[in-house]
C-alpha positions as CSV (number, residue, x, y, z in Angstrom):
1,X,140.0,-157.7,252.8
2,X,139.3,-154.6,251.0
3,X,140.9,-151.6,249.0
4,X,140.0,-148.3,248.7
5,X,139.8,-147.0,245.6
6,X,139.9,-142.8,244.8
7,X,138.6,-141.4,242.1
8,X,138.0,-138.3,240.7
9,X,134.0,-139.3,240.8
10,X,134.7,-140.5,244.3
11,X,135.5,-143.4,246.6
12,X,135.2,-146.9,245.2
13,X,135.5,-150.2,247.7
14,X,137.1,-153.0,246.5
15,X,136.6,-156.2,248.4
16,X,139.2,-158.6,247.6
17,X,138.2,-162.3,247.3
18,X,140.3,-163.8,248.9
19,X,139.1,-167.5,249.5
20,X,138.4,-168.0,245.9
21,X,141.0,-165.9,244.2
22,X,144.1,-165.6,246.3
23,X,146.9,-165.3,244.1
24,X,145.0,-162.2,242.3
25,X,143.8,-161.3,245.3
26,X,147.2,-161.0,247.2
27,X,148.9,-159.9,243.6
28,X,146.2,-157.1,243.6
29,X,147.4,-156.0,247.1
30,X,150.7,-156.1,247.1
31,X,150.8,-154.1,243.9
32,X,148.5,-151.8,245.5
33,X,150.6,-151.2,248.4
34,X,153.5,-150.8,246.2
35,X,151.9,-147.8,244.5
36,X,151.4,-149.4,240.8
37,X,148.5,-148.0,240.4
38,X,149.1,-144.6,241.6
39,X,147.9,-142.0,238.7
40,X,146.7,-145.0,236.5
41,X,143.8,-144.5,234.4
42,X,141.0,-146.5,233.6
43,X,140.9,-147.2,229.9
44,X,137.8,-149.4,230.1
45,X,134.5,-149.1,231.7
46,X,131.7,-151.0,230.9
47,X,128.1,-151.9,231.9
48,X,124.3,-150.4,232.2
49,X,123.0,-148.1,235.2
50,X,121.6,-150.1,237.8
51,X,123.9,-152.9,237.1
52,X,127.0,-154.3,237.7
53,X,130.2,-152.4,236.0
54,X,133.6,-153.7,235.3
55,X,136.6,-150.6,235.2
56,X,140.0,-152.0,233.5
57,X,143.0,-150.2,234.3
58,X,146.6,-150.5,236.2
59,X,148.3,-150.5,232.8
60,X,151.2,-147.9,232.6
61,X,150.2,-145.3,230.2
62,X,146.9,-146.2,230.0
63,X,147.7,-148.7,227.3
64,X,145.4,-152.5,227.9
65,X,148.5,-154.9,227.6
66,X,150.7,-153.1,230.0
67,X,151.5,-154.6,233.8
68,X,153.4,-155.5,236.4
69,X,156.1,-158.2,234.7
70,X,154.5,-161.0,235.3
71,X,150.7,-162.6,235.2
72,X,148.7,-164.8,237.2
């Protein structure tokens, strides 16, 4: 399972991991399909080129300790 992230740098794929994680996985989704994240921006990106990154964001006005209602 997978989700398509667009930015304004361009596409991002998200695969979902769903065997090991399915409550944040599903969670994830269904928020997605909801439209939470619609507009949202990133207010953290972090890591080194030609490594892996990690983007934090889906917080509603871009402040960190925002969300849906309810955690994981």
């Amino acid at each position: 399972v997978s989700v398509l992230l667009q930015t304004s740098c361009g596409p991002i794929t998200i695969a979902l991991d769903t065997t090991n994680q399915p409550k944040t996985a599903s969670t994830f989704a269904y928020l997605v399909r909801k439209g939470f994240y619609d507009g949202l921006p990133f207010h953290r990106i972090a890591g080194t080129p030609g490594q892996e990154f990690v983007i934090q964001g889906g917080s509603p006005g871009g402040a960190p300790d925002g969300g849906p209602g309810w955690s994981v």
